[in-house]
N, C-alpha and C positions, 0 to 999 in steps of 0.2 A: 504494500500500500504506500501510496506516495508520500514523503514528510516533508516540510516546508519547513526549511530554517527561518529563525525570527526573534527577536529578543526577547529574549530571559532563558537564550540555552548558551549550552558550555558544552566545551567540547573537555575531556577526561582524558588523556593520554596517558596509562600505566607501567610503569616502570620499564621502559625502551632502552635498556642501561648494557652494557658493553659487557656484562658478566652474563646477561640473561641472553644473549646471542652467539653466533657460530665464533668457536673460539673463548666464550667466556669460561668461568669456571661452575656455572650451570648453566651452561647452555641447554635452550629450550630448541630441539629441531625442527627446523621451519622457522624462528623466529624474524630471522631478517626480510622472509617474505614477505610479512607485513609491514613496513617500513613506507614503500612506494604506495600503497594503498591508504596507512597513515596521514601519509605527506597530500596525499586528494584530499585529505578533510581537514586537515590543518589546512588548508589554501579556502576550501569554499570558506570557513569560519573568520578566517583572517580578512576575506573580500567583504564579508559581511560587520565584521569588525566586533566577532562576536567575539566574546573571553574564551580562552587557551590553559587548561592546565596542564602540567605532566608530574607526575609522581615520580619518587625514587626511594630504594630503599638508599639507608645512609647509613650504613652500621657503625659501629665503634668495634675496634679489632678484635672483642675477646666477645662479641655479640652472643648471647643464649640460645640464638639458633644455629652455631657454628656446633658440627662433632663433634670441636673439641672442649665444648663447654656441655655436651650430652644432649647439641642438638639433632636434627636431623637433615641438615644439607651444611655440604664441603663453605667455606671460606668463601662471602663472595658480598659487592657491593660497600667494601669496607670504605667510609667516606673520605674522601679527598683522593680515590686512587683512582687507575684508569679502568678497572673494570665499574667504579660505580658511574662514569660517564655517561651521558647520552648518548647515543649510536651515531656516531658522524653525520649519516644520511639523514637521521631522521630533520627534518627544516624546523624545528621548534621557531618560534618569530622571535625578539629580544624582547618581548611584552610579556612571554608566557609567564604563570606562574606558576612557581617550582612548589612539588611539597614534598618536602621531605620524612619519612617517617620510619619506623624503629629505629628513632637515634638514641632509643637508650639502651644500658646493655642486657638490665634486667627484663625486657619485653619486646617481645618478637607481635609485629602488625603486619597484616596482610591487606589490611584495608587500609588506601588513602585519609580515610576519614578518625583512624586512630591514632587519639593523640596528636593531633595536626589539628591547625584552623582550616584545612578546607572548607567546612561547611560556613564558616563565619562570614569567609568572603565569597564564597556562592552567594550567602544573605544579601551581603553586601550590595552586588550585580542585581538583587533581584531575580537569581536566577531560577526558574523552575521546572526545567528538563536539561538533564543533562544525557551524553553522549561518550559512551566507554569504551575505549577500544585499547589492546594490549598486552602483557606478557604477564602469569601466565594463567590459561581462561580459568583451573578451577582452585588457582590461588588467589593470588592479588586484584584478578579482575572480579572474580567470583565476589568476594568478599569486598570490594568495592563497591561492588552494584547491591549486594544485599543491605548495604549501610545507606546507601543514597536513596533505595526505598522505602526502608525504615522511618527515613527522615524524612517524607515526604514528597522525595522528588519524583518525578515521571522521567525515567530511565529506560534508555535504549543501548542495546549492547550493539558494536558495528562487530557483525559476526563476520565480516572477511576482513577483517583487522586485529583477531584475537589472533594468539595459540596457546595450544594445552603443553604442559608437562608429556600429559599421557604415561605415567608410571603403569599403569594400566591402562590398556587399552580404548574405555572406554568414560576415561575419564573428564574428559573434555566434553564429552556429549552429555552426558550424568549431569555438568556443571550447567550448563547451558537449560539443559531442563529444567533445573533447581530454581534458576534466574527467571526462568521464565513462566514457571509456575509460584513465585514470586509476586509477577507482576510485570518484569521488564519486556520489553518488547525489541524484537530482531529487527535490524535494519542495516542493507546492503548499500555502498554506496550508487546503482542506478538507481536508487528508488529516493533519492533526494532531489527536492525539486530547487533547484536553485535561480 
C-alpha cells in the first residue's frame, strides 16, 4: 500500500556500524546489502527535510555483553574504535542524529530507545511515525520497533533494508512476525510515494 512521507516522520537508521558488517567482528551476512537501499531513504527524507537518526552501539571495553565479561557475543563496537564506525557508504547527512546506546558497562541495550533521549527528541520534532531500517532485524531492530510502539509511535519496518543474525535459521522471519503482530507495518521502498 502506498505511504506518503510528510511531517512528523523520522526516519531510524540502526546501528550500520563497521563491526556489524562484512569484515567486522560480528559480522551480520548480507549486511552491507542494505547500505544502497539505506542511502534511497536517507535521500527521499533529506529532500523532504524530514529528521535522520542513526543509532550505534558504543560500548566501553570490558562491556557485559562481551564473552569475556560472560557475555554472549565476541568484542565489538567498542566506542571511539573503527569497528564502532559508521559504514563509509552508508550517506548519513551532517544533521543526523547520533544515539548512542549501551555506553555503560553494566547494561547491554538492544533498543535505541534504552537509556538514550531518543524518544525526547522525536517529542521534540513532533514526530509521530517513524521509519526502521537496519542491522540486526531480531536484535537491535526488533527491539527498537517494539519500544517505538510501546511508546506510541506508528512504526514501519523498511523490510528490504533490514538483516537478521539468522543464528537460526528462521530467525529473522520469527522477528518480523513478532513486529508485526505488534503492530508495525512492512514497507518496501516502491511503495513510497514521494
Amino acid at each position: 500500500m502506498p505511504t506518503q512521507l510528510r511531517h512528523g516522520d523520522a526516519l531510524i537508521i540502526v546501528d550500520v556500524q563497521n563491526d556489524f558488517v562484512a569484515g567486522g567482528s560480528l559480522a551480520v551476512a548480507g549486511g552491507n546489502a542494505i547500505i544502497p537501499v539505506l542511502n534511497r531513504y536517507i535521500a527521499c527524507f533529506q529532500a523532504l527535510q524530514l529528521p535522520i537518526f542513526a543509532t550505534r552501539d558504543w560500548h566501553p571495553p570490558e562491556h557485559c555483553s562481551f564473552l569475556s565479561q560472560g557475555g554472549e557475543w565476541p568484542p565489538h563496537c567498542v566506542a571511539g574504535s573503527a569497528g564502532a564506525a559508521f559504514h563509509a557508504d552508508l550517506t548519513l547527512p551532517d544533521d543526523a542524529h547520533i544515539i548512542s546506546k549501551a555506553t555503560s558497562q553494566e547494561m547491554d541495550a538492544y533498543s535505541g530507545f534504552t537509556a538514550t533521549q531518543l524518544d525526547e527528541i522525536l517529542q521534540k520534532f513532533h514526530i509521530d511515525r517513524v521509519f526502521i531500517g537496519g542491522i540486526a532485524t531480531e536484535y537491535c531492530v526488533r527491539n527498537t520497533v517494539l519500544d517505538a510502539l510501546q511508546l506510541g509511535y506508528c512504526v514501519f519496518v523498511l523490510e528490504d533494508a533490514i538483516q537478521a543474525i539468522n543464528q537460526n535459521t528462521q530467525d529473522g522471519r520469527l522477528a518480523l512476525q513478532d513486529m508485526v503482530r505488534h503492530g508495525a507495518q512492512l514497507l518496501h521502498f516502491q511503495e513510497l510515494v514521494q
